[in-house]
N, C-alpha and C positions, 0 to 999 in steps of 0.2 A: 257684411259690408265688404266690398270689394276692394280687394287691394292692388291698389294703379301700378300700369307699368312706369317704367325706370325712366329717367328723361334724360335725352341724349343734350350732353351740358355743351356742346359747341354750338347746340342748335336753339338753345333755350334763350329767349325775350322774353321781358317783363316788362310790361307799364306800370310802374308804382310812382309815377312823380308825384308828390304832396302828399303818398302816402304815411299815416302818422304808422306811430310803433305799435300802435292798438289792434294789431291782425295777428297773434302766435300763440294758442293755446286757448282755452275758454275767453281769457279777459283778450288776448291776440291773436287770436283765430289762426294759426298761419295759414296763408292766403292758400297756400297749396293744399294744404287740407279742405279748407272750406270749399278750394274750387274740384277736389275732387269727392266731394260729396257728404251731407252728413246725416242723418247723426251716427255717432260712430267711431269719428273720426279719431284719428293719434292725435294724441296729447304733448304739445312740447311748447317750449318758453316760459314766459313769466308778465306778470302784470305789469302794465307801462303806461297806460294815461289814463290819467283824470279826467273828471267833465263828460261832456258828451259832442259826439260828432256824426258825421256820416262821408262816406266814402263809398268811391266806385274803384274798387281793384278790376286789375284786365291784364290778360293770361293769354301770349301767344308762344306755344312751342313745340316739337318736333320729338315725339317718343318711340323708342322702341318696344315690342311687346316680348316680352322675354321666351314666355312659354309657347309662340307661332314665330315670332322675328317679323312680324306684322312692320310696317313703319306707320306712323300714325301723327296726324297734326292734330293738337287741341289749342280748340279757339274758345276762353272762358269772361263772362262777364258775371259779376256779382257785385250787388248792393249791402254796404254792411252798415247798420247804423247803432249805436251802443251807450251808452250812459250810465256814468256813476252815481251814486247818492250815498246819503247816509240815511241810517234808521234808526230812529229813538237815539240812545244812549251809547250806539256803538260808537268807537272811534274807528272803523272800520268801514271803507266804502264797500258799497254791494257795485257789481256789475249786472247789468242787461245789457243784452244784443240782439240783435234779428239781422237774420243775410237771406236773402234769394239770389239767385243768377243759374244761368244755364252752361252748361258742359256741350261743346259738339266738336267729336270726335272721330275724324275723315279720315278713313281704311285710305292710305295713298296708293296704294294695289291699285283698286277699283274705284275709289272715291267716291266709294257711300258714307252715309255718317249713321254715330250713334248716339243720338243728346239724351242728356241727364238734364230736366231740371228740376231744380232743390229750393227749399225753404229749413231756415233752421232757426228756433230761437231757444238761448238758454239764459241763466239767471243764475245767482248767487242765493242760493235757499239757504244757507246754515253757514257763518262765520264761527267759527271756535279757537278761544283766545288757548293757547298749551302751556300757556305759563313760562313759555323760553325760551321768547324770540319767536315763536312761530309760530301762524293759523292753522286753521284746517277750513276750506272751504267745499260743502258740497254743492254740487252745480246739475242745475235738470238742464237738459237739453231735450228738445222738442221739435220735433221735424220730420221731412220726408224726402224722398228722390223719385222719380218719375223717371223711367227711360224709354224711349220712343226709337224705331226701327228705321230704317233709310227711307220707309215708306210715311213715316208720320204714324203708325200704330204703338201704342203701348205696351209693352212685353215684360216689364217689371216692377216692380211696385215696390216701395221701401219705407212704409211710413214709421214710426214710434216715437218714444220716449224713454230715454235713456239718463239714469245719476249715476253721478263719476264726485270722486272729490282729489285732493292733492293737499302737502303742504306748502306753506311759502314762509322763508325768513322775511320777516317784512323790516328789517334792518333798522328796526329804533324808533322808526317814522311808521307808526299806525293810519295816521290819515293820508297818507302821498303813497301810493300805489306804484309811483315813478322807477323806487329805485327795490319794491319785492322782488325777490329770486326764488324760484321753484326747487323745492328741496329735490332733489334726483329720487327717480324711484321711489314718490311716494304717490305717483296718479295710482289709483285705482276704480275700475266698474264697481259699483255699489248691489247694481242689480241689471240683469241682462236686459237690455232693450225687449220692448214689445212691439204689441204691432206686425204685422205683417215682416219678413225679413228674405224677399224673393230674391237678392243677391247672394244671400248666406251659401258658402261653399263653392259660390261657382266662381270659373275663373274668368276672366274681364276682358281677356285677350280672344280665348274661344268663342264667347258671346258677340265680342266686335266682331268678329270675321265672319259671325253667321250674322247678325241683325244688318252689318253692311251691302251683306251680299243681296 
């Protein structure tokens, strides 16, 4: 999986209006992550709403690429739609989600672009109560990335499926998801994604500046 350049914070916008708190980590996607690609993706935040919704996040900003000094505009749109429930006997909501949306990412040198588009969905497979205040949830995540050259051809390919799990204090409150906090350092890969992995090793900044060109 490719890891994004840096984004230059004077030049960074974001449309999130009526965005809920449901986008940072498996259960909240952070929109940065989802919009840079998944599966795969860092793990960070904590579970924040209930119920189920759908949402259109939208992604305009202005990065540098570290390893060329490339400048680079990314313009991202993704669809994310998600739902809690409960199963049998647990007091424990399970999450689903599913996001698509595309990445295009304009070399401002020469103003080619390089788009990513992605599908990702993952699910709450295994709730595990530890007896101490805290779960363990593991979580499949299923998806792919698609990248296309200035020209509209395909040049990478990134499908799999990948489990991860973490814990979370769910702070007293087993059924409200609202107020779980992610214990620090306890995400971990379960098992290494499969699938095809035509990103794996390369750098994201070298690849822009040739698929742009």
């Amino acid at each position: 999986i490719y890891r994004m350049p840096a984004a230059v914070s004077n030049q960074d916008t974001r449309e999130r209006s009526q965005l809920p708190p449901k986008i940072t980590h498996r259960d909240t996607a952070d929109v940065d992550q989802l919009l840079n690609g998944p599966p795969g993706h860092q793990h960070t935040g904590h579970r924040q709403a209930a119920g189920k919704g759908t949402f259109p996040p939208r992604l305009h900003r202005v990065l540098t690429c570290e390893s060329t000094g490339t400048p680079v505009q990314h313009d991202a749109d993704v669809w994310v739609n998600f739902n809690f429930n409960q199963r049998g006997s647990s007091p424990f909501p399970y999450d689903r989600e599913s996001a698509h949306g595309t990445d295009v990412f304009t070399n401002l040198d020469i103003g080619g672009t390089f788009t990513n588009v992605f599908s990702l969905n993952t699910k709450d497979h295994v709730i595990t109560d530890n007896g101490d205040g805290t779960i363990t949830i593991l979580v499949i995540a299923t998806g792919g990335s698609r990248y296309y050259d200035t020209d509209g051809n395909l040049v990478l390919n990134d499908p799999g499926q990948i489990p991860f799990s973490f814990d979370v204090d769910y702070n007293g409150t087993p059924s409200d998801p609202t107020d779980d906090v992610e214990i620090p350092n306890s995400f971990q890969v379960v098992r290494d994604s499969t699938g095809r992995n035509d990103t794996a090793g390369r750098d994201f900044c070298a690849d822009l500046v040739e698929f742009t060109s």
